[in-house]
Each structure stands twice: as C-alpha cells, then as structure tokens.
N, C-alpha and C positions, 0 to 999 in steps of 0.2 A: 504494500500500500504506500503509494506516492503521498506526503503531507504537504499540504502550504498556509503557512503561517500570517496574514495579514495585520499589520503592527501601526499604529500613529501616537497620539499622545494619549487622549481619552476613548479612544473606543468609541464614538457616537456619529464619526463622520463617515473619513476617507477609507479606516481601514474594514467597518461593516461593510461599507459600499461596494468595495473590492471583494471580500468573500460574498456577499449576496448575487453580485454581478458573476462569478468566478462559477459558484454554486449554479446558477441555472444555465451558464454556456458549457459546463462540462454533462450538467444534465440531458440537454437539448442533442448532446454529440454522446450520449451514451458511454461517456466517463467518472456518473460520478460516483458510482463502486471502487473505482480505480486508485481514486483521490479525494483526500480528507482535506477540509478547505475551512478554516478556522478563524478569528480575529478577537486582536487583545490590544488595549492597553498601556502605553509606557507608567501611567498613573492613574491612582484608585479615586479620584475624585468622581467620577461617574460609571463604576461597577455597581450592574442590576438596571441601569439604565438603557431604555430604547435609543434606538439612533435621532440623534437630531433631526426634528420635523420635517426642515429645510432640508438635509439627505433623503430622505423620506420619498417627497415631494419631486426632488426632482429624478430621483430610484423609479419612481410613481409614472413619471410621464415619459420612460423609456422603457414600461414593461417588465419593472424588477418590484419585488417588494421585500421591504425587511424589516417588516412591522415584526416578524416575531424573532429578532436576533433581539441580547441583552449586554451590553457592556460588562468585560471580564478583564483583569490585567493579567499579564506576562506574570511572572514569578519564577523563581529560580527552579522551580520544577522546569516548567519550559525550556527555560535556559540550557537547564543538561541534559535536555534531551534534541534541542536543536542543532548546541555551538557544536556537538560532536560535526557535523555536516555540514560546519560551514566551512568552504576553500579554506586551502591553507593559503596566506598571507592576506585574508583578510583581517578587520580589525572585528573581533568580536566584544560586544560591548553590552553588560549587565544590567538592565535598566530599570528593574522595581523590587519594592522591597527591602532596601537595603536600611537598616533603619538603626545596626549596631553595627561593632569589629567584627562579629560571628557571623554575621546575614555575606560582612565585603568577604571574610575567608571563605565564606563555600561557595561565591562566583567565581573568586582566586581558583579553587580547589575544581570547578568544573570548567577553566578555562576561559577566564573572563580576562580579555586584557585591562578592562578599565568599566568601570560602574557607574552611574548619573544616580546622586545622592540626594538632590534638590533638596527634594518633598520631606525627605528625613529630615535633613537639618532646619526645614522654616516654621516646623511642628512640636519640635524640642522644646521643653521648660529652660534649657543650656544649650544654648545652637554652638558655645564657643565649646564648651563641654565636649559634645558631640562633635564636633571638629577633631576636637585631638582626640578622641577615640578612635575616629575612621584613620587618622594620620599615623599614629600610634599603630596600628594595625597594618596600615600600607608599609609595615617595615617586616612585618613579618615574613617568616621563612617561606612561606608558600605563597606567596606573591611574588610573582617574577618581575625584571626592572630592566627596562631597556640599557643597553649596553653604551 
C-alpha cells in the first residue's frame, strides 16, 4: 500500500483540499485500494475541526466535497513512520508536538534533522525556561550537528 501524507499548518485548508481532491481522482481511476491519502496538521490549534468554509466552497464548485474530513496534527508517531522514506539528502524536519527535551530526543532519535518549537515555547508559564531546556537538550548525544 502506496501512503501520501498531505501536510500545511492547520489542517482546515490547502492540505484537506489536496487529500479530498487526491481521494476522489484516485477513486475515479480505480486506485484508491492502492493508496492511503491522509492530511494533518503542522499545529493543534484546529484539531477536530472541519475544513474552512471558504475551502469548502470552493472544493464545492469543482465537484469535491470535504465536508466530512476533521483537522488532525502530525505527531511524532507520523514522523517515524514517514522520515524512514524520505530521500536521503533531504532535510527532514519535526514539526508538532514538541513541547519538552524528551518530545526534541525522540524526533532526534527517529531522524529528525531539526524541529519547529513555536507553539511550545509561546504557551509556557517560562518561555525562557523552556528555551534552555530545548537548548540544553540540543547538546545531547543523540542529536546529530552539522559538521
């Protein structure tokens, strides 16, 4: 079974649009046994959420519907199960969930050259706190460091 992962920041636009679009041109071509066609998230602010109206709407007036998709994020599950597959010498990059040192070691630990922490740090009671912990951490032995 073929995967593809469709990915933006919130989950409620471009990257439903693309599995909903994706999902009924594989269906129409009698591929979509073949291939699992999925979409998430870079951030949790709108998990459980329908796709924005205005996606909707215009999904709507070219024959798609994706009324019944729900905003879900990425998560380091996903991560290890995708970064195995991606080219080598691209950049693979971590991008939810990261929210202590232990979340950035097990992207470290599945392959993550580098992680987007935003959301962690602007939610913290200690954003500086939480700073040196992520930094403190990025020294650790399982973290690899460009040369």
């Amino acid at each position: 079974m073929n995967r593809l992962l469709f990915v933006c920041m919130g989950n409620i636009c471009r990257s439903p649009t693309a599995e909903g679009v994706m999902r009924q041109r594989l269906q129409e071509h009698g591929l979509d046994r073949r291939v699992e066609v999925d979409s998430a998230g870079l951030e949790s602010y709108h998990v459980g959420d329908a796709p924005d109206r205005r996606a909707q709407a215009a999904a709507r007036r070219r024959g798609y519907d994706l009324s019944g998709l729900r905003a879900r994020q990425v998560d380091a599950g996903v991560f290890s199960r995708v970064a195995p597959r991606v080219p080598v010498g691209s950049v693979r990059v971590g991008g939810s969930g990261v929210r202590n040192a232990q979340d950035l070691l097990a992207y470290a630990a599945n392959g993550a050259d580098a992680v987007l922490v935003g959301e962690a740090l602007v939610t913290q009671d200690d954003p500086a706190a939480a700073v040196q912990e992520l930094v403190s951490a990025g020294e650790h032995p399982a973290v690899r460091h460009a040369d």
